[in-house]
C-alpha positions in Angstrom: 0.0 0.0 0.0 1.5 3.9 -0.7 2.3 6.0 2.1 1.3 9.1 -0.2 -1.6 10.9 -1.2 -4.4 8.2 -3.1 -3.6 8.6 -6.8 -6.8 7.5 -7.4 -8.2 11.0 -6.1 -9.5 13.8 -8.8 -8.6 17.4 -8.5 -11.8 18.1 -6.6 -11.2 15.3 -3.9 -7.8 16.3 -3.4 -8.8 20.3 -3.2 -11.6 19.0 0.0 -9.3 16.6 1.9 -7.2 19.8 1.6 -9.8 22.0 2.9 -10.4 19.7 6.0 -8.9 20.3 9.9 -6.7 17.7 10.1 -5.3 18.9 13.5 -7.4 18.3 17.0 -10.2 20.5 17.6 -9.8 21.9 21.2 -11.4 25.0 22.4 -13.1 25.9 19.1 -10.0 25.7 16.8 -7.4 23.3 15.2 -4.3 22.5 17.7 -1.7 19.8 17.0 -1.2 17.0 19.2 1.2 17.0 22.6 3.6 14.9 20.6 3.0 16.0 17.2 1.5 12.2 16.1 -0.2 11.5 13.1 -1.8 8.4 12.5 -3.0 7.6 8.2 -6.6 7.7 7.1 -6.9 5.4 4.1 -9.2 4.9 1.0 -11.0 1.8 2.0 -11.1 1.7 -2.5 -7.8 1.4 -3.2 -5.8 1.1 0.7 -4.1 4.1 -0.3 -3.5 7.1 2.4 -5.8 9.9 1.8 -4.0 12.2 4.8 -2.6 12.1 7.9 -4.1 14.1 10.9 -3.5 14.7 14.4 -3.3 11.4 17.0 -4.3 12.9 20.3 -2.5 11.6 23.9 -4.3 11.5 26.8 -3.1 15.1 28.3 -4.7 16.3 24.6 -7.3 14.5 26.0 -7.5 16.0 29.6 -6.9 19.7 28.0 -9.9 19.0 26.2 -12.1 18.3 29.2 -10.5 21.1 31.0 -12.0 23.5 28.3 -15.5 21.7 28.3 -15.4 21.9 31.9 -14.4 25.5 32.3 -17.3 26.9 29.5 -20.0 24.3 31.0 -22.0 26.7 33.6 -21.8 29.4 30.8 -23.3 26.9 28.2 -25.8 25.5 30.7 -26.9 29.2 31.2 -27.6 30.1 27.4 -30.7 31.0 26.6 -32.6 27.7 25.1 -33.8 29.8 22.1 -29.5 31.0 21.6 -28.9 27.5 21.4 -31.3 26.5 19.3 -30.5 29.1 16.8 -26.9 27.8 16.9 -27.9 24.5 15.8 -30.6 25.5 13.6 -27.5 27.6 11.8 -25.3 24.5 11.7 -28.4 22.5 9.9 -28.3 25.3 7.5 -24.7 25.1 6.9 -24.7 21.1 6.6 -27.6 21.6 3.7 -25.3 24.4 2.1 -22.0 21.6 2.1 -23.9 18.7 1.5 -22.0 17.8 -1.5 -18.2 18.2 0.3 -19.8 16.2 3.3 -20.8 13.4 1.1 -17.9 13.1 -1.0 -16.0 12.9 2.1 -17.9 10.3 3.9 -17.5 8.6 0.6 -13.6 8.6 0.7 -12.9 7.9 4.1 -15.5 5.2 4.0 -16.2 3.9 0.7 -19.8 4.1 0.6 -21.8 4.8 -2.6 -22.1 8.8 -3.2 -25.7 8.1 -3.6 -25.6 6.3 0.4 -23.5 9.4 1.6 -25.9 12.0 0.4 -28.5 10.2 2.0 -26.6 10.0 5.6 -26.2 14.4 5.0 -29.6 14.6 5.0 -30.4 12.0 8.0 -28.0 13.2 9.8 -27.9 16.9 9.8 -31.6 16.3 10.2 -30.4 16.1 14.3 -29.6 19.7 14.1 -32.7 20.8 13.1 -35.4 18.2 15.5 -32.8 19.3 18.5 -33.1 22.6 17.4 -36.8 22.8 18.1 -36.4 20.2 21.2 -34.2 23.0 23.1 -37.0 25.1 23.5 -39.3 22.4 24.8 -37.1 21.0 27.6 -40.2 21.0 30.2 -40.5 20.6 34.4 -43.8 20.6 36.2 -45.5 21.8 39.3 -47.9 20.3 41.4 -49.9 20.9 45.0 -48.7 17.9 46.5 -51.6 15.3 47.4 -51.2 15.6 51.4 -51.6 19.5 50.8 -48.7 20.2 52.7 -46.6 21.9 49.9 -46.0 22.4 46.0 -43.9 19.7 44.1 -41.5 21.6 41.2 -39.7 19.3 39.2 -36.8 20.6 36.9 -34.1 19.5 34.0 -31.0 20.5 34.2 -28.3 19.6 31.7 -26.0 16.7 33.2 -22.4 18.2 32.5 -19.6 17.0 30.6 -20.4 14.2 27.9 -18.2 11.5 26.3 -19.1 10.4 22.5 -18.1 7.8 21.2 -18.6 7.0 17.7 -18.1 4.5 14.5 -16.9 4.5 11.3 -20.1 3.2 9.8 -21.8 6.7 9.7 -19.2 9.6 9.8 -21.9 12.1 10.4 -25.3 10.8 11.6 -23.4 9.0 14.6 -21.9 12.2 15.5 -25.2 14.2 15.3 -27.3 12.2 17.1 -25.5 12.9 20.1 -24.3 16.3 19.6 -27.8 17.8 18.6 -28.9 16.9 22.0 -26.3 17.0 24.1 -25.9 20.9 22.9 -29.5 21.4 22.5 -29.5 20.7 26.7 -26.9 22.5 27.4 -24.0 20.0 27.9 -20.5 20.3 26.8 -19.1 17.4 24.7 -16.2 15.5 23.5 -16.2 13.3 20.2 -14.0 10.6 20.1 -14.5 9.5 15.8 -13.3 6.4 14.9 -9.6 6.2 13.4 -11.0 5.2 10.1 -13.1 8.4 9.4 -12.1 11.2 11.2 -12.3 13.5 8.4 -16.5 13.9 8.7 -16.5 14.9 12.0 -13.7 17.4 11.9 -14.4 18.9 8.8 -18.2 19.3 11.0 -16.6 20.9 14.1 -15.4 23.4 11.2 -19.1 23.9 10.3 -20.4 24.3 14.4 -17.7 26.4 15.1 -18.6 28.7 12.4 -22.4 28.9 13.4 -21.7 30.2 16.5 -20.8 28.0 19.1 -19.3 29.0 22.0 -15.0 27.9 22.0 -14.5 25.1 24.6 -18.1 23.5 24.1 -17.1 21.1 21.4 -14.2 19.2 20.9 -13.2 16.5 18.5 -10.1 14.4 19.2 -9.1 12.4 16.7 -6.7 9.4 17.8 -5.4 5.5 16.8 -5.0 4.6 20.8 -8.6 5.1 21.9 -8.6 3.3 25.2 -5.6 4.7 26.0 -7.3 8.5 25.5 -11.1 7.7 26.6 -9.9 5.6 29.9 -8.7 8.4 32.0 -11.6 10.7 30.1 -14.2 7.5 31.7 -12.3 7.8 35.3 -12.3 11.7 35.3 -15.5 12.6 38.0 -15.1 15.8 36.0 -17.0 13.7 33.2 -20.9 12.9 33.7 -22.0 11.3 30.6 -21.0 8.2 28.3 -22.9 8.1 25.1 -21.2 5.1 22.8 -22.0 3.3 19.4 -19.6 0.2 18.5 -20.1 -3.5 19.2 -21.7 -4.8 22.1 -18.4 -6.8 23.8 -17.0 -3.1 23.6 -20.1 -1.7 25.0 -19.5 -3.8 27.9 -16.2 -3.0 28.7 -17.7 0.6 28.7 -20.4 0.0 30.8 -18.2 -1.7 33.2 -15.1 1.3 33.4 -18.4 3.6 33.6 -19.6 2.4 36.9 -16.4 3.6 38.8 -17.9 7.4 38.4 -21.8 5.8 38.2 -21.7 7.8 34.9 -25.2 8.2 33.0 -24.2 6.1 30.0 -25.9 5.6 26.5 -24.8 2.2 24.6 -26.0 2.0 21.1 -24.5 -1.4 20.5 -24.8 -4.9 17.9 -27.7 -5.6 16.0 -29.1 -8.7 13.9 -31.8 -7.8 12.9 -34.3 -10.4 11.1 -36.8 -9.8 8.6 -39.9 -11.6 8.6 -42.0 -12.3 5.2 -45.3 -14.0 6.0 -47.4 -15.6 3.1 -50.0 -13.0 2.9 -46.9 -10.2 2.2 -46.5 -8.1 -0.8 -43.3 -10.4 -2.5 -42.6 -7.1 -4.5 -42.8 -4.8 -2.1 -40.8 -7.3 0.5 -38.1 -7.4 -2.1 -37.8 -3.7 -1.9 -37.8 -3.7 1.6 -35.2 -6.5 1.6 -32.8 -4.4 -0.5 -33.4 -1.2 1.8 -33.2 -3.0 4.9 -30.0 -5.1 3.6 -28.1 -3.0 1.1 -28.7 0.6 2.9 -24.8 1.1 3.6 -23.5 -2.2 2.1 -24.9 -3.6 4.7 -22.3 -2.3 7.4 -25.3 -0.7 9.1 -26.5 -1.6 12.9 -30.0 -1.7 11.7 -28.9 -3.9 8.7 -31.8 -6.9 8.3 -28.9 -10.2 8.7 -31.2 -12.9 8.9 -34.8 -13.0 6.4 -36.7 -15.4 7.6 -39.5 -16.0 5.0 -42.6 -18.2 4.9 -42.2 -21.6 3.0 -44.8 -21.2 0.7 -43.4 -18.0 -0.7 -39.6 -18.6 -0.1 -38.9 -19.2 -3.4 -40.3 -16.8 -5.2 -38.8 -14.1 -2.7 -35.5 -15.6 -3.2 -35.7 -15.4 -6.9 -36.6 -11.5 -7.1 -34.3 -10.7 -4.8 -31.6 -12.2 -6.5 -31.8 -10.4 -9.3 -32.6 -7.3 -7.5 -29.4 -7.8 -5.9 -27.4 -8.7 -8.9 -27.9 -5.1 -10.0 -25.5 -4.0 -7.3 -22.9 -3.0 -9.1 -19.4 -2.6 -7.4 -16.9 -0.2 -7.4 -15.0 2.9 -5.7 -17.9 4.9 -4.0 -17.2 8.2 -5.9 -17.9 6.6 -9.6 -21.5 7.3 -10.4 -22.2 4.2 -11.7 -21.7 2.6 -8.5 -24.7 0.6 -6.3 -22.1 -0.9 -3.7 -18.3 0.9 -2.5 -15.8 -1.2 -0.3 -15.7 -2.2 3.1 -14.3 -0.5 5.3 -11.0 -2.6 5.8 -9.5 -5.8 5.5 -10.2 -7.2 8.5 -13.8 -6.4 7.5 -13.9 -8.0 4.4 -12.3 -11.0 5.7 -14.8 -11.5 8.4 -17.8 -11.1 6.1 -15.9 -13.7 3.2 -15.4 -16.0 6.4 -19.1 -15.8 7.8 -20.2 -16.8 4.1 -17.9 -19.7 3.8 -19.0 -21.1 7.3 -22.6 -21.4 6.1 -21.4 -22.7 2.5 -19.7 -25.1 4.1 -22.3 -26.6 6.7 -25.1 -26.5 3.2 -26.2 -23.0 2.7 -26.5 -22.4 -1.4 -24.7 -19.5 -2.5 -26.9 -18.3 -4.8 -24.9 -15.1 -5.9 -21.6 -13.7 -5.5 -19.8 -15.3 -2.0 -16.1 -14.3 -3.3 -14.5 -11.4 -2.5 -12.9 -9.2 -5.0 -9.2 -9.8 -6.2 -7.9 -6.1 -6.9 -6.8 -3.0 -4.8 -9.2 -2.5 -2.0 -11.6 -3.7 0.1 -14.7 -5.2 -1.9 -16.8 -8.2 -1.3 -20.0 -8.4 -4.1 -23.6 -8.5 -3.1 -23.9 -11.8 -2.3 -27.3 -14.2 -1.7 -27.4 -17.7 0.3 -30.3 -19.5 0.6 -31.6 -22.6 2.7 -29.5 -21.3 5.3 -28.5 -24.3 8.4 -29.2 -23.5 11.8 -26.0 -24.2 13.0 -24.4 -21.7 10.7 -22.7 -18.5 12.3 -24.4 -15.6 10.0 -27.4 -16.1 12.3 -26.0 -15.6 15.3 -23.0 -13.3 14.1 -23.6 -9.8 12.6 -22.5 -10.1 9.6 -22.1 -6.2 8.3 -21.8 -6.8 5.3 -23.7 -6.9 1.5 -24.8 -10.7 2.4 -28.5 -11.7 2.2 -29.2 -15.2 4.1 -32.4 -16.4 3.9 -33.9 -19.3 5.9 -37.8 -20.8 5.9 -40.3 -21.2 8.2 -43.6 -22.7 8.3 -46.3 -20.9 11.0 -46.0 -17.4 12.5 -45.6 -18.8 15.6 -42.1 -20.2 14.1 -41.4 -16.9 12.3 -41.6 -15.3 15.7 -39.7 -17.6 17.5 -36.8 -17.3 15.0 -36.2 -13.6 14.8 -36.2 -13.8 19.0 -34.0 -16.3 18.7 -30.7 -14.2 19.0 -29.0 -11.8 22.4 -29.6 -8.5 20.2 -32.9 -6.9 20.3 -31.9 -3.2 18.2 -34.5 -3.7 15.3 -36.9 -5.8 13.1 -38.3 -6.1 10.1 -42.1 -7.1 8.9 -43.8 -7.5 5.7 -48.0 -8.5 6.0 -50.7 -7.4 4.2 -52.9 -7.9 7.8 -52.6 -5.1 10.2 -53.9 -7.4 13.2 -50.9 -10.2 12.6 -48.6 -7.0 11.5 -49.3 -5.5 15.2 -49.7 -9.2 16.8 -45.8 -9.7 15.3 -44.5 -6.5 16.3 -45.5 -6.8 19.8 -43.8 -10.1 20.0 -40.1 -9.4 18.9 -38.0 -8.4 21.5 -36.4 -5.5 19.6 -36.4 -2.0 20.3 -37.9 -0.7 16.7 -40.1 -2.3 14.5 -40.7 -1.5 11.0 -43.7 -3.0 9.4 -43.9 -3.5 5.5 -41.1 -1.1 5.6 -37.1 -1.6 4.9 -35.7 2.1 6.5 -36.7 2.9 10.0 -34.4 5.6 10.7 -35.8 8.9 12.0 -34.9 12.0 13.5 -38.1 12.3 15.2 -38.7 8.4 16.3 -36.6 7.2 19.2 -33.5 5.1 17.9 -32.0 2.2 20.2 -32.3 -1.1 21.5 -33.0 -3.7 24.4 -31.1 -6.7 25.1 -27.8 -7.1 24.2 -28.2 -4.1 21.8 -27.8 -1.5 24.6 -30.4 0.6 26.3 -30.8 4.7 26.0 -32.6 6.3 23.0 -31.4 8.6 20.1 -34.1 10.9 18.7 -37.2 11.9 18.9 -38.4 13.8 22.0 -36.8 10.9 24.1 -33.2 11.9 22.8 -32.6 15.3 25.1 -33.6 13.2 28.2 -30.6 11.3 27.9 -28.5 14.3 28.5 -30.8 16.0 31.1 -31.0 15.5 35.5 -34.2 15.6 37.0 -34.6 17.6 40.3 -37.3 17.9 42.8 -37.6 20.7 44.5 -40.0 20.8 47.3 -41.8 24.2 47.9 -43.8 25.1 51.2 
């Protein structure tokens, strides 16, 4: 792999990369790390370095939350309405670079530009719901029912927050906990992951520009994250954890949390089924299927990994949604012809090429793709197994990946029992033309979010997140600013 600049990159990608901090972001504007690190940020396309920026140390780290600390009574006492016009501003200013943001996300992470433009508008979509959420932060008094006083009851913002973040989303991750972590008046810290630290800089650029305070954001950038986020964690300076990652991560979190009894948000793993019954729309399934599969390339927490479909219409969902997926054309996200960029990494690829052979090998049919790419980067092809085995690991293991394995069923009761049988509960898919089995269904998977007859769930105004092994705390939706908000009773005479 070149150490240099991608030759692969136009004129135009080379002038934004240019145009990108690729220092830390302390106190409201680019400083270089303690020890003047750099750590690579590659083209998952063709492996090849797109830039170097900043690898923060833990006293980056600490100087960080110093800041945040210093400006957090000041930014607790902003007016709502100031702080909503802040973020409002930055929605504005993500809709006016919406192009640069996606072409970005695109190189750092490979995804089709068509999947990054998408992501700008979800995600600066945040911005604007937690915009209008600021303003609606809401207490409530009471006589108390023994008549011997009044019962007020507060929010307060809870200090100093932690994000952590993947590479899957560059943006939306990062703005579904800034929105409302700002919107209530709490400082924050991003932590992006080492393979796409370009979208989130480039967007402190953006926030800092609307307005916001120095000190109240801060984005550090860095290739030894436990060694930077641990002291961060076992700082009592620090009052919230909000992470998305895996869940075995998530519980190492959770567990370095409970030293400071931190209020913690876990986002965490997902395998998500996706039901067809035999009275479903087959077309509109196979729609769904592609939404609900391919959004992403499938590296998606929400991604459907297991379709469980009724016998009786197995086939013929299996045939459309072949050739649906054999339309998924490959190649370097920034071409326009292309349906389905890289993976992220090696590593990646290999997991998802291993996951396929496992089920191959224990009598799955692969009835497209199921080899990876030769060539420079990091592609595996949209790929379709059927008559999936139980034993086989793509139904326990999320696969993250542009893999569609289908297994049958015969009764609903079955159906149900198979999506339930897994540890994650994040989401759930449903496709039946009756609305009594459709709500029957949905109140019987243990998942967090259900979408019936539908293949994308994701909403700034619904409340994202899961039960079970999939974490607990919610993104969005009115439900979102709670998560970054104290309650106090105060009891009045």
């Amino acid at each position: 792999m070149s150490e240099g600049t991608s030759s692969a990159a136009t004129t135009r990608e080379k002038d934004l990369i240019a145009s990108v901090p690729t220092k830390l972001w302390i106190g409201g504007k680019q400083v270089d790390a303690e020890n003047g690190a750099t750590f690579p940020v590659r083209d998952p396309s063709t492996g090849e370095v797109l830039t170097e920026v900043a690898d923060a140390s833990p006293a980056d780290a600490a100087r960080a939350l110093d800041e945040a600390v210093a400006v957090q009574k000041s930014w607790a006492a902003t007016p709502a309405r100031q702080r909503g016009e802040i973020l409002r501003a930055v929605f504005e200013s993500i809709t006016e670079h919406a192009d640069d943001i996606a072409l970005l996300m695109t190189l750092e992470m490979g995804k089709a530009f068509a999947e990054s433009q998408a992501e700008v508008k979800y995600g600066g979509e945040f911005f604007r719901w937690f915009s209008e959420e600021a303003v609606r932060i809401a207490g409530r008094y009471t006589p108390a029912p023994a008549g011997n006083g009044r019962i007020l009851v507060t929010k307060q913002p809870v200090g100093p927050v932690l994000a952590i973040t993947p590479w899957n989303f560059p943006l939306a991750m990062g703005t579904r906990k800034i929105g409302p972590a700002l919107a209530a008046g709490c400082t924050i810290l991003v932590k992006p992951a080492s393979e796409t630290p370009l979208t989130m800089l480039y967007l402190a650029k953006l926030i800092s520009e609307a307005g916001l305070p120095e000190g109240v954001l801060s984005v550090l950038p860095t290739s030894k994250s436990s060694a930077v986020t641990g002291p961060l964690i076992d700082d009592p300076r620090l009052r919230k954890l909000t992470f998305t990652g895996s869940t075995e991560v998530g519980r190492m979190l959770v567990e370095k949390s409970s030293k400071n009894l931190l209020r913690t948000s876990m986002e965490l793993g997902g395998n998500a089924p996706f039901v067809v019954f035999d009275d479903a729309d087959i077309d509109a399934a196979v729609e769904g299927a592609m939404l609900a599969k391919m959004r992403n390339g499938g590296e998606a927490c929400t991604a459907a990994n297991r379709f469980h479909v009724q016998n009786s219409v197995k086939d013929e969902f299996v045939a459309k949604v072949t050739e649906k997926m054999r339309t998924m054309t490959v190649g370097r996200g920034s071409d326009p012809d292309t349906k389905l960029g890289p993976l992220i990494n090696e590593e990646q690829r290999d997991t998802v090429a291993e996951l396929v052979d496992d089920a191959a090998s224990k009598g799955a049919t692969v009835a497209l793709g199921g080899t990876a790419e030769e060539g420079p980067g990091w592609f595996y092809p949209a790929t379709v197994l059927t008559d999936v085995p139980g034993d086989a690991r793509i139904l326990s293991e999320e696969v993250f990946g542009p893999v569609l394995a289908v297994r049958g069923f015969e009764t609903e009761e079955d159906g149900i029992a198979a999506a339930n049988d897994t540890e994650f509960g994040l989401a759930a898919y449903i496709f039946t033309r009756d609305l009594d089995r459709a709500l029957r269904v949905a109140e019987a998977v243990e998942t967090g979010m259900v979408g019936v007859n539908r293949g994308v769930i994701s909403d700034a105004a619904a409340p994202f997140g899961g039960i079970k092994a999939s974490g607990f705390g919610r993104e969005g939706g009115s439900e979102g600013i709670e998560e970054y908000l104290e309650t106090k009773y105060i009891a009045l005479q």
